[in-house]
FITI-237012 format. One line per field, with one value per residue (C-alpha): x, y, z; residue number from 1. Coordinates in nm, 3 decimals, padded with zeros to 5 digits. Layout:
<rs>
X X_... .
Y Y_... .
Z Z_... .
num NUM_... .
</rs>
This chain:
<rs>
X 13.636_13.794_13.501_13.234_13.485_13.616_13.289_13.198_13.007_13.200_13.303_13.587_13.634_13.955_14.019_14.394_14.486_14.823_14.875_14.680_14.911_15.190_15.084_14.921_15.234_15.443_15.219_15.231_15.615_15.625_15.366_15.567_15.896_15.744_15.622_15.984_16.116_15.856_15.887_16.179_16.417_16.251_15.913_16.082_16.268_15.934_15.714_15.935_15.854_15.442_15.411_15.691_15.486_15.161_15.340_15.430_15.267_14.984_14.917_14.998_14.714_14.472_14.510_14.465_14.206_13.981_14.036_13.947_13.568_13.526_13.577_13.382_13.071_13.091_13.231_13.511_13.807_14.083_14.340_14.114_14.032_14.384_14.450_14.145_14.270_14.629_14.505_14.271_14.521_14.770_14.684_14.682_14.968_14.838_14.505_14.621_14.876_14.607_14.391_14.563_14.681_14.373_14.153_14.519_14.499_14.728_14.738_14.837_15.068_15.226_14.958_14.972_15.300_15.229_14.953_15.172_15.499_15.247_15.085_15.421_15.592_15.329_15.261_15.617_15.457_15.100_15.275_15.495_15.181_14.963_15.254_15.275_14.960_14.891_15.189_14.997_14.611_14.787_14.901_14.722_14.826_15.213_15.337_15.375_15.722_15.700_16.091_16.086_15.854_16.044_16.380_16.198_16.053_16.370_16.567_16.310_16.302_16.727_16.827_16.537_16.717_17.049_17.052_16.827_17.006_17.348_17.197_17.067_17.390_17.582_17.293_17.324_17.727_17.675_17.423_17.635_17.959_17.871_17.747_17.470_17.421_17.063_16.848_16.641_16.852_16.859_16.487_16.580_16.908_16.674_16.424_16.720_16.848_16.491_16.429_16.822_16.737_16.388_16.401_16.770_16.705_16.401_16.615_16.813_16.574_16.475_16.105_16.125_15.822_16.085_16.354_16.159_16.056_16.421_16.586_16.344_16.397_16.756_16.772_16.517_16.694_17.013_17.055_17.173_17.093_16.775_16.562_16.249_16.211_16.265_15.943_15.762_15.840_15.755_15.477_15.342_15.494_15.289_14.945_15.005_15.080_14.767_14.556_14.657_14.629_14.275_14.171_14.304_14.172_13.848_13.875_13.989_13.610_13.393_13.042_12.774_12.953_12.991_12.661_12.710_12.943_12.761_12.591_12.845_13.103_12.898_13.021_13.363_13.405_13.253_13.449_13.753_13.697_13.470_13.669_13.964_14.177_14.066_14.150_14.512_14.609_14.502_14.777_15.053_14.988_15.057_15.385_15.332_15.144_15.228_14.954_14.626_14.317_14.235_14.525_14.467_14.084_14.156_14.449_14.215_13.934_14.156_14.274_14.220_14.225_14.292_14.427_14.676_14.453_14.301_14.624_14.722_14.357_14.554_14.813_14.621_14.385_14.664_14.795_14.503_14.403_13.988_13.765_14.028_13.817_13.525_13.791_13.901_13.530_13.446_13.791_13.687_13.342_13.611_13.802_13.492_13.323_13.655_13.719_13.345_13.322_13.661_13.809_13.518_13.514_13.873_13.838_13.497_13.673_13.974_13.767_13.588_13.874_13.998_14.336_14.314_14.587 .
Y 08.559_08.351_08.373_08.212_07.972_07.762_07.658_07.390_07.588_07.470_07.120_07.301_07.298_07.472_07.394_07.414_07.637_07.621_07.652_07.997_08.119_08.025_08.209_08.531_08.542_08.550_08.860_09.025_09.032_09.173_09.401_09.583_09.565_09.779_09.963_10.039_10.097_10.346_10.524_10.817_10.888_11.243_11.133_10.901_11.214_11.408_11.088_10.830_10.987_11.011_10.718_10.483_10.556_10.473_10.119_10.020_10.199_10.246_09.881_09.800_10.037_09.911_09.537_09.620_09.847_09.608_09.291_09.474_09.558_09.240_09.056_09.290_09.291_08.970_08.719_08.573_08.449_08.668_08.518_08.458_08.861_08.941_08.762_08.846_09.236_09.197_09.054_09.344_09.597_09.725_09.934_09.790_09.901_09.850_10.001_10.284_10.341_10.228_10.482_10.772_10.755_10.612_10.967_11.142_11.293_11.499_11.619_11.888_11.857_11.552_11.378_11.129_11.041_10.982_10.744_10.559_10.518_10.414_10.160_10.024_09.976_09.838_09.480_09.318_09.420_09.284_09.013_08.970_08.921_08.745_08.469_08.483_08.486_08.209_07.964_08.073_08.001_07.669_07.590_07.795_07.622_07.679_08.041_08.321_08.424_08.826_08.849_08.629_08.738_09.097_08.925_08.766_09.116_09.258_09.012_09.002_09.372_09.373_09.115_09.199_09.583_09.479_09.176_09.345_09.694_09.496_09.291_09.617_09.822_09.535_09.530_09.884_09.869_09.624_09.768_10.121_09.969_09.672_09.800_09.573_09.615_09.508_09.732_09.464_09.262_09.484_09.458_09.105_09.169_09.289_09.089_08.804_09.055_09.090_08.722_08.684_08.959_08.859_08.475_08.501_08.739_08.468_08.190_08.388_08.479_08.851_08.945_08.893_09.190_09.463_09.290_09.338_09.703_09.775_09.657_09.794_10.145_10.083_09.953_10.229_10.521_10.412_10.234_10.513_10.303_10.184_10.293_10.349_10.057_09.865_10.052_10.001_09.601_09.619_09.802_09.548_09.254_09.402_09.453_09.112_08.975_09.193_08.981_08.634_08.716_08.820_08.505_08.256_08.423_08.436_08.037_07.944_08.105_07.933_08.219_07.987_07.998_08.371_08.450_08.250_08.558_08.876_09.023_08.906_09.091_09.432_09.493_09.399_09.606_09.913_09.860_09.886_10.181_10.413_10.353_10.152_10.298_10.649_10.622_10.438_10.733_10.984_10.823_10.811_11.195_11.323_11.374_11.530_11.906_12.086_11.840_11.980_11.852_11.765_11.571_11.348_11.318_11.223_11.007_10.862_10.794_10.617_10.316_10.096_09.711_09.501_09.151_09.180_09.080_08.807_08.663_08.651_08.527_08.246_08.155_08.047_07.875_07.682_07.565_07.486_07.732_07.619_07.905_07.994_07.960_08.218_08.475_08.436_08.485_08.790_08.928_08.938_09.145_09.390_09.409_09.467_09.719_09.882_09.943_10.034_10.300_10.419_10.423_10.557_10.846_10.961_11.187_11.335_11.385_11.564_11.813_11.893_11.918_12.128_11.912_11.834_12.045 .
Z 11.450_11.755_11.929_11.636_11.452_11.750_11.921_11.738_11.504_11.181_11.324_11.451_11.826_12.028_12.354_12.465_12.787_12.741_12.397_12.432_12.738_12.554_12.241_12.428_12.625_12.324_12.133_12.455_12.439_12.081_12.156_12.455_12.255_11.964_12.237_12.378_12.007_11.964_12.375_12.276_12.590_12.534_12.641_12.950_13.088_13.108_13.253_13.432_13.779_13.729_13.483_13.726_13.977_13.796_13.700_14.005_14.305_14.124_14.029_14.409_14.502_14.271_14.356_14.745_14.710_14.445_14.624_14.944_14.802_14.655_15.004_15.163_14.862_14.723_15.009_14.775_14.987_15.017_14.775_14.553_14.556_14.538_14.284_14.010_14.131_14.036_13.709_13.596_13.775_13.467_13.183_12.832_12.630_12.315_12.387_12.521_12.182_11.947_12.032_12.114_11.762_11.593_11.734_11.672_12.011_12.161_12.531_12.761_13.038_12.903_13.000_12.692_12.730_13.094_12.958_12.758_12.989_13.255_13.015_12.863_13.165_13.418_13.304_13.460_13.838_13.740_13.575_13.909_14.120_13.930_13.932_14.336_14.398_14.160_14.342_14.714_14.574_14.470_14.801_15.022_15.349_15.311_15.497_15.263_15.298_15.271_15.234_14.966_14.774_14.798_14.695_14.370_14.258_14.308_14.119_13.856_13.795_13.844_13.600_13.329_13.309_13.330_13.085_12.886_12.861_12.795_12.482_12.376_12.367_12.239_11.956_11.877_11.879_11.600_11.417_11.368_11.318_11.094_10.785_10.634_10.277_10.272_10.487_10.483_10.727_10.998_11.138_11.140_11.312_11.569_11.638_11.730_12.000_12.113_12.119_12.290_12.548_12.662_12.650_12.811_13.070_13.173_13.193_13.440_13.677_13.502_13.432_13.067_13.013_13.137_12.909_12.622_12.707_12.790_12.462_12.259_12.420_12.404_12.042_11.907_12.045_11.937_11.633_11.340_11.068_10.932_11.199_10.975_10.826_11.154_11.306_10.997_11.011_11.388_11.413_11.129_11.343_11.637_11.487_11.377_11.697_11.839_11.570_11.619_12.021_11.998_11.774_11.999_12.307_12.115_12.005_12.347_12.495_12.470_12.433_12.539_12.902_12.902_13.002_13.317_13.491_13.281_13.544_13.847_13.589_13.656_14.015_14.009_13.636_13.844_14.138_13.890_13.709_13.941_14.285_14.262_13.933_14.075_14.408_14.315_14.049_14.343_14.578_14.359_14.202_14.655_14.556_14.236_14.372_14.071_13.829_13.801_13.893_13.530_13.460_13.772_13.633_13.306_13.422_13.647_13.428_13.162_13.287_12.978_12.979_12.662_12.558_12.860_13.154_12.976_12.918_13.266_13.338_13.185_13.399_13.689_13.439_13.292_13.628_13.751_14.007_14.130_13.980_13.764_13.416_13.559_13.641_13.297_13.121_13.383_13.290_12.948_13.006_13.229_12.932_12.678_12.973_12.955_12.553_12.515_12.808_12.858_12.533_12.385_12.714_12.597_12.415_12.484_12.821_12.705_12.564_12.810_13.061_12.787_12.795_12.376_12.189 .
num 1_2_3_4_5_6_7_8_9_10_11_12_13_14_15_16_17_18_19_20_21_22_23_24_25_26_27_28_29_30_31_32_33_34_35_36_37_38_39_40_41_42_43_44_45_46_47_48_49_50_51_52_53_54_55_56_57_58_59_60_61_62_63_64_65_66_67_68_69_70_71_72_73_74_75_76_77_78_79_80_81_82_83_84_85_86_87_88_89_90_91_92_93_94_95_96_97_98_99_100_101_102_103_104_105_106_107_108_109_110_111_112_113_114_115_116_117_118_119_120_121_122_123_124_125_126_127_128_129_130_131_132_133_134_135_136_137_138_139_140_141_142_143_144_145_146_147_148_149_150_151_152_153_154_155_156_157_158_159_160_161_162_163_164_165_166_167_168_169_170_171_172_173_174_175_176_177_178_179_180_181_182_183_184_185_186_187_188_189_190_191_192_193_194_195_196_197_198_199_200_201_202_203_204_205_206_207_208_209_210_211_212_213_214_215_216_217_218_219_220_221_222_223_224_225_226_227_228_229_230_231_232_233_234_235_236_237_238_239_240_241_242_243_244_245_246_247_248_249_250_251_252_253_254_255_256_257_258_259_260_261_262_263_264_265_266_267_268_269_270_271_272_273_274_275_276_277_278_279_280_281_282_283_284_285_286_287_288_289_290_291_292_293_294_295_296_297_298_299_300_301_302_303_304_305_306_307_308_309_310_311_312_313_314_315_316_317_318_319_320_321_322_323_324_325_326_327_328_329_330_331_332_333_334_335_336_337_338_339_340_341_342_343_344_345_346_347_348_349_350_351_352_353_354_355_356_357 .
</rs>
């Protein structure tokens, strides 16, 4: 709909970069708080030490080792590599939960809910890097201070748990000892801790991603009242947001400049999910001996993209970054490649590694 109704087609033409980060951003906050309401402490006991190391490692890996191959195949200038990497690097959160439950899949060895910590929790570190490496493609001739880069990762990561974990508890406290009469008011009650814990924990320095991850785990494993009809309102709110994100990344491209970047959009697309994604999942699993093979594959193999890395396409669009509107086009062909052949692949592919319950 995006995509054929803001072109010009109907008299109607969208162009606004930074209302579309600004919206895309916001979706992509809902979207990983229902995301942290619906993650049980259950499933983060079995897959924080695989899917952490997915989230952060692995997106590390798979930024180093992408922008590495497209220097060396395509000539692009280093930075510039780094930074289109970092931006396709993280799993899509609400691919990977869409369609695990759309094809009602279940998998052995934990290996889904490995898919879905890795995929809920990895988008603060791309987020972190695509930032960076935005401010240094901007001003390419200042000296990248290493040390602080490492103190604003750390302080971002820090302050988004803490704040966010402390608005949380203090949410469920009130929740379970204030009786609300009207059920009704208690999704709401909610969503203005959300809103409190993410939007606070940016204004003091915290990543506001993990925020909203954290106080959604926090608020949907401990509230004692009302917790049905708060997933029910936010997993509405959520599909919602998915929608309106999708038609305003789709009014904001324009498909008569697509084309340009199709076939360029092949190599770095293959690059991503034949060598790079493989090859980063294979590092982080060293420590883990006791996963098989077939875990690694499949974990491998399924590194889906949605909505997520077109919306950090954004941010060096929006400020300006040269290039910056092709990266965002070729990100969306990654993202399509990625839907069509490895969603689609899922499944198929559990069978035949026999890891389907």
């Amino acid at each position: 709909m995006g995509l054929g109704l803001g072109n010009g087609e109907f008299n109607f033409v969208y162009d606004n970069l930074a209302l579309t980060s600004t919206v895309g951003a916001i979706a992509l906050n809902i979207i990983v708080f229902v995301g942290g309401i619906n993650t049980s402490t259950q499933s983060i006991k079995l897959a924080y030490k695989e899917g952490g190391m997915l989230a952060t490692f692995g997106v590390l890996f798979t930024t180093v080792s992408l922008a590495a191959l497209l220097h060396f195949i395509l000539g692009w200038e280093l930075i510039t590599c780094l930074l289109f990497a970092a931006i396709v690097s993280s799993t899509d959160a609400a691919a990977v939960f869409s369609i695990l439950e759309s094809k009602k899949l279940k998998l052995k060895e934990q290996t889904d809910t490995v898919l879905e910590f890795e995929s809920a929790t990895n988008d603060p570190v791309a987020l972190v890097m695509v930032t960076i490496l935005t401010a240094i493609a901007l001003a390419p001739s200042e000296v990248v201070s290493y040390s602080a880069i490492s103190i604003t990762l750390a302080q971002q990561i820090f302050v988004g748990i803490v704040f966010a974990y402390l608005i949380g508890k203090l949410a469920v406290y009130l929740l379970n000892h204030v009786k609300l009469e009207e059920y009704g008011l208690i999704p709401v009650f909610i969503l203005a801790s959300f809103i409190i814990a993410a939007y606070g924990s940016e204004l003091l320095g915290g990543n506001i991603l993990i925020a909203s991850y954290v106080v959604g785990v926090v608020i949907g494993n401990g509230i004692s009242r009302g917790g049905e009809v708060s997933k029910h309102f936010f997993n509405s709110l959520s599909w919602l947001a998915q929608s309106l994100m999708f038609i305003i990344l789709g009014l904001q491209i324009f498909p008569q400049t697509l084309f340009n970047v199709f076939m360029v959009s092949l190599i770095p697309a293959a690059l991503l999910m034949f060598v790079a994604r493989p090859l980063a999942v294979q590092l982080c699993y060293l420590p883990f001996t006791q996963a098989s093979w077939k875990k690694r594959m499949l974990i491998s193999a399924i590194g889906l993209k949605g909505a997520t890395p077109i919306v950090f396409a954004l941010i060096p669009a929006t400020a300006g970054v040269p290039g910056s509107i092709d990266i965002v086009h070729m990100v969306f062909f990654i993202v399509l490649f990625s839907i069509l052949l490895q969603g689609a692949a899922l499944e198929p592919l559990a069978k035949k590694l026999k890891l389907d319950q």
